[in-house]
Every structure is written in C-alpha cells, then in structure tokens.
C-alpha positions in Angstrom: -7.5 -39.3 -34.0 -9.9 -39.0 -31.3 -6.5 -39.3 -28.7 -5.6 -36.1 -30.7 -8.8 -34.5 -31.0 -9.2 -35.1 -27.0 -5.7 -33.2 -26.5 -6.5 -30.4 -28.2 -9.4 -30.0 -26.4 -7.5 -30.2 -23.1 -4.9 -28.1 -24.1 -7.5 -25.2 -24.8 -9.5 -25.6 -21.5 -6.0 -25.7 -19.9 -5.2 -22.1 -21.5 -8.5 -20.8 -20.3 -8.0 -21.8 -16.9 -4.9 -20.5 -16.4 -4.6 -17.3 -14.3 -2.6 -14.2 -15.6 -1.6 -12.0 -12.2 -1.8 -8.3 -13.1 1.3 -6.6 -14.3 3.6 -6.3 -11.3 7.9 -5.9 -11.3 10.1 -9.0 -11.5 13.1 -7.7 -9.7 12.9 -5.6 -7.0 13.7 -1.7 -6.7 17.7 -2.1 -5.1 18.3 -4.3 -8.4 16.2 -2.4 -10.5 18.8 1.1 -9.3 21.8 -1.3 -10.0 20.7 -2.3 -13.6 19.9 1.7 -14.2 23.6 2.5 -12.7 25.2 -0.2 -15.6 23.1 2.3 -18.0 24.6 5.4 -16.6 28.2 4.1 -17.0 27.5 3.1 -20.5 24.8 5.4 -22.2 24.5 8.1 -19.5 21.5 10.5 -21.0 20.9 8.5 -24.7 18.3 5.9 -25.8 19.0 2.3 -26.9 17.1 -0.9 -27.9 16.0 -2.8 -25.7 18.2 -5.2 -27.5 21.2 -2.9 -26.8 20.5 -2.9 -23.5 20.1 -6.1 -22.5 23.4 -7.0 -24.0 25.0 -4.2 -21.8 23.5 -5.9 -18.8 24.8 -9.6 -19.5 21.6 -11.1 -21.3 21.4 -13.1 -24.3 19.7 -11.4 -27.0 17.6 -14.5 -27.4 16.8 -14.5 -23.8 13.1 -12.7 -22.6 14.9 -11.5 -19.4 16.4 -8.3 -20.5 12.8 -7.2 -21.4 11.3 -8.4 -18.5 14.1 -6.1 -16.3 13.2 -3.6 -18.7 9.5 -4.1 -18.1 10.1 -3.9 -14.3 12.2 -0.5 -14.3 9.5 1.1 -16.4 7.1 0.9 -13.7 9.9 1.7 -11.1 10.0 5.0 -13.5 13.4 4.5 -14.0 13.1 3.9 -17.6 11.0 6.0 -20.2 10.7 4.5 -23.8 9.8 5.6 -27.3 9.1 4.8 -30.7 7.3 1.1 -31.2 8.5 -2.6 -32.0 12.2 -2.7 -33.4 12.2 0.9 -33.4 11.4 0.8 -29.8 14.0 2.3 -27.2 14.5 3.0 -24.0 16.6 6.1 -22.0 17.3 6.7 -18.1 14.8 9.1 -16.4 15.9 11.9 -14.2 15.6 10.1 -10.8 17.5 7.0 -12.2 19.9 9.8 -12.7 19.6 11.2 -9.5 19.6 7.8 -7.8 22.6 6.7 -9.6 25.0 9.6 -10.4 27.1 10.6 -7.1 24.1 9.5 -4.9 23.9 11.6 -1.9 21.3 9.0 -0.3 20.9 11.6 2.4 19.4 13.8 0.8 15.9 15.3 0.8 15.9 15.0 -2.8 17.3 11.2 -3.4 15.1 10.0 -0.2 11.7 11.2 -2.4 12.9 10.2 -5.7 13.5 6.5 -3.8 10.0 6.5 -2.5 8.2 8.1 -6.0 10.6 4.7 -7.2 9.1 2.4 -4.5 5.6 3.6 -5.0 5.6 3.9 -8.5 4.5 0.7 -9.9 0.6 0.4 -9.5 0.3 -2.8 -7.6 2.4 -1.3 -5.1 1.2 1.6 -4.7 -3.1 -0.2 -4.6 -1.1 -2.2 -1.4 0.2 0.8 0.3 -3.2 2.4 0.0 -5.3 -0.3 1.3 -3.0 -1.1 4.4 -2.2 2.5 5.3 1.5 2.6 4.8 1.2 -1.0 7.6 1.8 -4.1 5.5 0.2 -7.1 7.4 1.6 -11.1 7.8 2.1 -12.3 4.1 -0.3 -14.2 4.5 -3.2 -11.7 4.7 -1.5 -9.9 1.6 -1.1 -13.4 -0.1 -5.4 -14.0 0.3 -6.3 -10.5 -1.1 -4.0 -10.6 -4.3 -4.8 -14.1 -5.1 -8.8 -14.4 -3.6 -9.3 -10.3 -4.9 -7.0 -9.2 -7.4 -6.8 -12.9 -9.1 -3.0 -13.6 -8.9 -1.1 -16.6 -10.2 -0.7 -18.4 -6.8 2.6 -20.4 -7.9 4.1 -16.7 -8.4 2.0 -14.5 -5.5 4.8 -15.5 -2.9 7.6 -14.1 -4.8 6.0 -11.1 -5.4 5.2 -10.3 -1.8 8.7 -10.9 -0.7 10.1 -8.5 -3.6 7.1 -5.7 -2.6 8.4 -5.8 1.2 12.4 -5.9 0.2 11.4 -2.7 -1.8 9.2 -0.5 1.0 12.5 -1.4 3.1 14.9 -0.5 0.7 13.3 2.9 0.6 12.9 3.2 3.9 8.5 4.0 3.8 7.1 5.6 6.8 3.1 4.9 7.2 2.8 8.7 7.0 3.9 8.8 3.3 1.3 9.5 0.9 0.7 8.4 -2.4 -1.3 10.3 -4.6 -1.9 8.6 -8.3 -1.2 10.6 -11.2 -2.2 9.1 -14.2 -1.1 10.1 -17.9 -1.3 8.2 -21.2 2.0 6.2 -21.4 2.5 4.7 -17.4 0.8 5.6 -14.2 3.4 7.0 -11.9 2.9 8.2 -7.8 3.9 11.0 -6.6 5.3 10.8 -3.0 5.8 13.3 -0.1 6.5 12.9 2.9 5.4 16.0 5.4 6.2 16.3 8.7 3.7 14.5 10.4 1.9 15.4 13.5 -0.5 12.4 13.2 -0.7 9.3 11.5 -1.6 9.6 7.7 -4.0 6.8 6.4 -5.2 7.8 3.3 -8.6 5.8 2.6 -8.3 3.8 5.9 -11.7 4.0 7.7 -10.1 6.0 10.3 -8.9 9.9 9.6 -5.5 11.8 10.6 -5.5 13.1 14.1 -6.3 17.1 13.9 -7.7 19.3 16.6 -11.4 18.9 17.3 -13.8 20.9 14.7 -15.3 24.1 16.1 -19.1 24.9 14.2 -19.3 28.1 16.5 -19.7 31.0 13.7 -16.1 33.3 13.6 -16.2 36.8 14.8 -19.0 35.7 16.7 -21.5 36.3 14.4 -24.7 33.9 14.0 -24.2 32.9 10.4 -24.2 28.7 10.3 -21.1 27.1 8.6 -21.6 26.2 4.7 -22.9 23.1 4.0 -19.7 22.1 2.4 -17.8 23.0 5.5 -14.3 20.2 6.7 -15.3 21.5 10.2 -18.5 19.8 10.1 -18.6 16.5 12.6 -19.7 13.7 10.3 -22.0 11.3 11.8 -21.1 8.0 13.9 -17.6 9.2 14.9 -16.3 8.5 18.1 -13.6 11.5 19.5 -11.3 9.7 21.1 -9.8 12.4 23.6 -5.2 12.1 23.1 -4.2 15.3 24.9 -3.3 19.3 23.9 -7.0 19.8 22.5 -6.6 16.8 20.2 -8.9 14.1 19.3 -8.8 11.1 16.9 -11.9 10.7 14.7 -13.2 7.0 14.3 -15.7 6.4 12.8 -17.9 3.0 13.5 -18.9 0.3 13.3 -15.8 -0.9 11.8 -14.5 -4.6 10.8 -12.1 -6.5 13.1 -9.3 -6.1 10.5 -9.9 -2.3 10.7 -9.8 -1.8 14.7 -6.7 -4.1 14.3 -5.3 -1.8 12.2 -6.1 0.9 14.2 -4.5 -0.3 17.6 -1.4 -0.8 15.4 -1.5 2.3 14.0 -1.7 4.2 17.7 1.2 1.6 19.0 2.9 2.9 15.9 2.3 6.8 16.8 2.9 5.6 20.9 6.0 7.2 21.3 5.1 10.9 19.7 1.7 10.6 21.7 2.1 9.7 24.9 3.8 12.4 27.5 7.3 11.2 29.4 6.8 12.2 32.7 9.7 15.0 33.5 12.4 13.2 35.5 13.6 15.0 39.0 17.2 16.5 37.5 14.4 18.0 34.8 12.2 19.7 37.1 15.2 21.1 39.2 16.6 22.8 36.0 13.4 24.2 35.1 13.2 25.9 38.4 16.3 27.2 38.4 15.9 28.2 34.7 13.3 30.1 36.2 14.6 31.4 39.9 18.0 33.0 37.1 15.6 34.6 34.7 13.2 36.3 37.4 14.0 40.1 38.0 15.7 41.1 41.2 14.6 43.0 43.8 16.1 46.4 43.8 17.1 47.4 47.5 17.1 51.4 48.0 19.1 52.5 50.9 18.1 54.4 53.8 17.5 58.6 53.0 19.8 60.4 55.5 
C-alpha cells in the first residue's frame, strides 16, 4: 500500500516536472507543400475530416500523426479549418493552392507565398525577429529556446534542424520582413520582400542604413522640426560614415552578441557596399564613350 501510495506520488511530481515546448511544426515546410499537393489531387477546393484526410495521406485512423501533420500545416497557413470536434474539417488555403497547382516557383507571387509559409508559424517567425533574418550556430538558438522560451530539450534539436531546412527551402534573405498580424483563429506573417538598399533588421539594436537626417528647417525658414520628427538624431548613436552621403546608425553601448551580429551583418551587405575599383579596359571605354559623344568642332572655310 504504501509502495503504491509512494508511486502515485512520483508519478504526479513526474507530470509536473515535465516541460511542454510551446506549440511549434512537426514536419518541416517542403513536406508540409507535399502533404497539401496529395490534398489538391484529391479534394482540390473542399473540406474533409481530419479523419478523411489523414487516410488520403497513408495514416492509420488510430494513429495521432495525421493530426499532428495537420497541426503543423495550420501554422504553415496552408490549412484553414472549421466547425469543432467530429464536426471539425479542414480545406486548402489559397497559397497551398498557389504553391501546389502548376507551381511557377519563379514567380514573384509563389516566392512571397513561400516565405508568408516559412514565416508563418509564430515560433518562427519570434526567431527571425530576434536574429535579424541571421540565424546563429544551433547551439546559441538551442540555449535561448530551452534556457528562455522553456523547450523540451529531448525535442529542441529537432526543431532547430526542421526551422533551418525551412528558411532554406524558401530561400529567406535577412532583408525580409515579418510583420505579425494577428486575428482570432491563428496568427499568420505577412512577408515582403523590397528591394533593399540596406540591411533590414527589424528590432535589432542597430537601424537600416538611410541617408544622414538633416534638422535644418525646409525652405529655409527658422521654424524647428516637430517633436515627433524621424529626422531627429536620437541620442548615443554613432554615424558610421559608408559612402554617397550615407551613414549607418548604431547606437551604444551594445552587448557582444549585438556587435557580433553587426560585423556579420556588414560582411553580409560587403559586396553591395564596398566600391570595385574601375579596371583599366573600364576607364578606356568611358573615355571614349565620352571623346564619341562630345560635339565637333565646326571648321568654316576661308571667305574669298
């Protein structure tokens, strides 16, 4: 009796110790497109069970995996569902569509809908954010969601590896932003990605390059800028000087991990910041560009 007793006690303490990792997607997003492509042959536009479903892609009804895909592609927004317990089903959205129907993967249109996929689920899109589009070693990823964001560290590892397989599958460029738009039934980011002229880096304690702010009044007039005015220089910023009338705003004192991250970030943006110096075949055709498009002297001749 007191064996038992002793157990059961055990048992519960066991329960409460065990961690629960926040809700994150079990396959990655490549899978997740193939699973919605099955769909697309088989139901195209309609809604099933999730029962249904499952069956069409292989799984026992018995078996928790078909929910747990289902689970995933939900937060990949690939997947919408309605109604509630058995009533409950599921239908394709319009970028599974787009991603699975005749995919023209080079597209402007099928490259956003991948990233809105990528970036979709929120634990992704909380690790894009805090690293500024530049995922660090695993292992500095791996102390954050386990130390921070309380993750189950016999499933953390698996979880990195899938996050990483899908920011390559979609082919994420730092510069892509990810705005959160929230409504009642998922949380679902928005991505665009601009033409950049700087790096983008959302939150990071360092801002986009832009030209250096002018607070001289326009039209030369004496009236101060607002209060509320972007062209204001915020306090302990250092301008760091990178060519054309362009500056990079840091401000400081900053954390190792942030200065790291900001070296990287310039090696990133190296190539689109740093001037090739003209080669000698250049320079020749730019002077004779120049010696063919100059206006010839007109020569009169001599009045008789």
């Amino acid at each position: 009796m007191e064996g038992g007793l002793r157990w059961g006690i055990m048992s519960e303490e066991s329960k409460q110790k065990r961690t629960r990792s926040p809700a994150y997607p079990a396959i990655d997003l490549e899978e997740a497109i193939s699973k919605a492509a099955t769909l697309w042959q088989k139901i195209t536009r309609h809604s099933a069970s999730i029962e249904t479903v499952g069956g069409l892609w292989g799984y026992d009804k018995n078996s928790s995996a078909g929910g747990s895909v289902v689970a995933a592609m939900l937060k990949y927004g690939l997947l919408v569902d309605q109604g509630e317990k058995d009533k409950r089903e599921v239908r394709l959205t319009e970028d599974a569509i787009r991603l699975t129907y005749n995919p023209d993967s080079a597209s402007k249109e099928h490259q956003e809908a991948l990233k809105r996929a990528a970036l979709s689920p929120k634990i992704h899109a909380e690790l894009w954010k805090r690293y500024g589009g530049i995922v660090p070693d695993d292992s500095v990823v791996k102390h954050y969601l386990v130390v921070d964001r309380k993750f189950n560290d016999q499933y953390v590892d698996g979880f990195i590896k899938q996050f990483k397989k899908t920011i390559k599958f979609a082919n994420l460029m730092p510069c892509d932003k990810v705005p959160m738009v929230e409504n009642e039934e998922l949380e679902t980011v928005k991505t665009t990605a601009p033409e950049p002229t700087a790096p983008e880096i959302g939150k990071r304690p360092f801002s986009a390059f832009h030209p250096p702010p002018s607070t001289a009044p326009a039209n030369g007039g004496t009236e101060a800028p607002p209060s509320g005015s972007t062209d204001l220089v915020k306090l302990n910023e250092l301008a760091v000087p990178i060519g054309d009338g362009m500056v990079a705003r840091v401000p400081y004192p900053i954390s190792d991990e942030d200065f790291e991250l900001f070296v990287a970030t310039l090696k990133l943006w190296k190539r689109k910041l740093v001037k090739t110096p003209a080669t000698t075949d250049e320079i020749l055709a730019r002077l004779n560009d120049q010696v063919s498009s100059a206006p010839k002297a007109q020569i009169n001749p001599p009045e008789t």
